[in-house]
N, C-alpha and C positions, 0 to 999 in steps of 0.2 A: 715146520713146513705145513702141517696141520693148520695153522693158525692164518696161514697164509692162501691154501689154497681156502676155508671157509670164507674170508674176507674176501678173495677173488671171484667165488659163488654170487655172495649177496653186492656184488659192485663195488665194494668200500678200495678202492684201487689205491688211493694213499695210505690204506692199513697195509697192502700188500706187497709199499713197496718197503715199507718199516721193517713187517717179520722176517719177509726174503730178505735181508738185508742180514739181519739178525740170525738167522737161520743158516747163509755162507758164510759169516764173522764168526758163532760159535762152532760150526763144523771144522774151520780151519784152527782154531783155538785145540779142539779135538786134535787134528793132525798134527798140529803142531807140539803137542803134551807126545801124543804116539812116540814123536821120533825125537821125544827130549829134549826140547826147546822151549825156554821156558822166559819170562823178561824178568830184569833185574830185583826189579822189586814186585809185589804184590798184585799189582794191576797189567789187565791185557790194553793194553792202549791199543784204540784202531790204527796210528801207524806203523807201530811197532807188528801189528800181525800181519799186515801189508807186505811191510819187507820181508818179514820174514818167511810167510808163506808162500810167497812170487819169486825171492832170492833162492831161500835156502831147499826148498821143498819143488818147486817147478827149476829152475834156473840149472841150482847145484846139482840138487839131488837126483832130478828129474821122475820124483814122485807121483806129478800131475802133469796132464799135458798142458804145453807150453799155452790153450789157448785160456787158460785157468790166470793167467798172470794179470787179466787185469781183471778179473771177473769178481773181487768186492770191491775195487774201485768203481766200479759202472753201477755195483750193488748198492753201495753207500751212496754216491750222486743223484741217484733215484730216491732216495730215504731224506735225503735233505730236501728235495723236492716237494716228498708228500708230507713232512714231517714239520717246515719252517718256512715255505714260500708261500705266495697267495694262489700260484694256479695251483691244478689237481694233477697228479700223475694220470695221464691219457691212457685208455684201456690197453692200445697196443704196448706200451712200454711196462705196463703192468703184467700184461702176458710172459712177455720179454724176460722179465725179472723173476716170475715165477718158477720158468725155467731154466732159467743161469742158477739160480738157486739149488733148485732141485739139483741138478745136474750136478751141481760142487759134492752137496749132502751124501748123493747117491755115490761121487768117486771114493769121498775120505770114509765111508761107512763100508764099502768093499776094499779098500785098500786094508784098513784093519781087523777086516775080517781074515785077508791076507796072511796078516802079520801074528 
């Protein structure tokens, strides 16, 4: 998140939507180890922590609120944006994202302070 809001400081808004991207994808990675969910083999695949974070963790478990279920999907579509397209992610949506982010970090880092 660090890394996120400096690039958000100095404008660099396709770096910001990279790390926030990065930033809700390893969080969930976190929550997802938390509560022993692990993928088959060695690698966290982005869709496999998708489902599983949204399924098993918002859905089933009801860990996170329900409005978390699509919040690295929006995360990641922003990151393809700034990461592989020719426009630039727009400042609004970089705000945007800064905070969907945040917001994730912030729940799976009190949920396991929780636990």
């Amino acid at each position: 998140m660090a890394s996120a809001e400096a690039d958000f400081a100095a404008g660099r808004h396709n770096s910001v939507a990279n790390r926030a991207y990065y930033a809700g994808f390893h969080a969930a990675i976190a929550a997802l180890i938390g509560a022993g969910i692990h993928p088959r083999g060695k690698a966290w695949e982005h869709r496999f922590v998708f489902a599983e974070f949204s399924g098993k963790l918002i859905r089933r478990r009801k860990d996170f609120p329900t409005r978390f279920a699509r919040s690295l999907q929006r995360l990641y579509e922003s990151r393809i944006v700034g990461d592989y397209r020719t426009e630039k992610v727009p400042v609004r949506i970089s705000r945007a994202m800064l905070i969907e982010a945040s917001t994730v970090v912030q729940a799976v880092h009190d949920r396991q302070k929780r636990s």
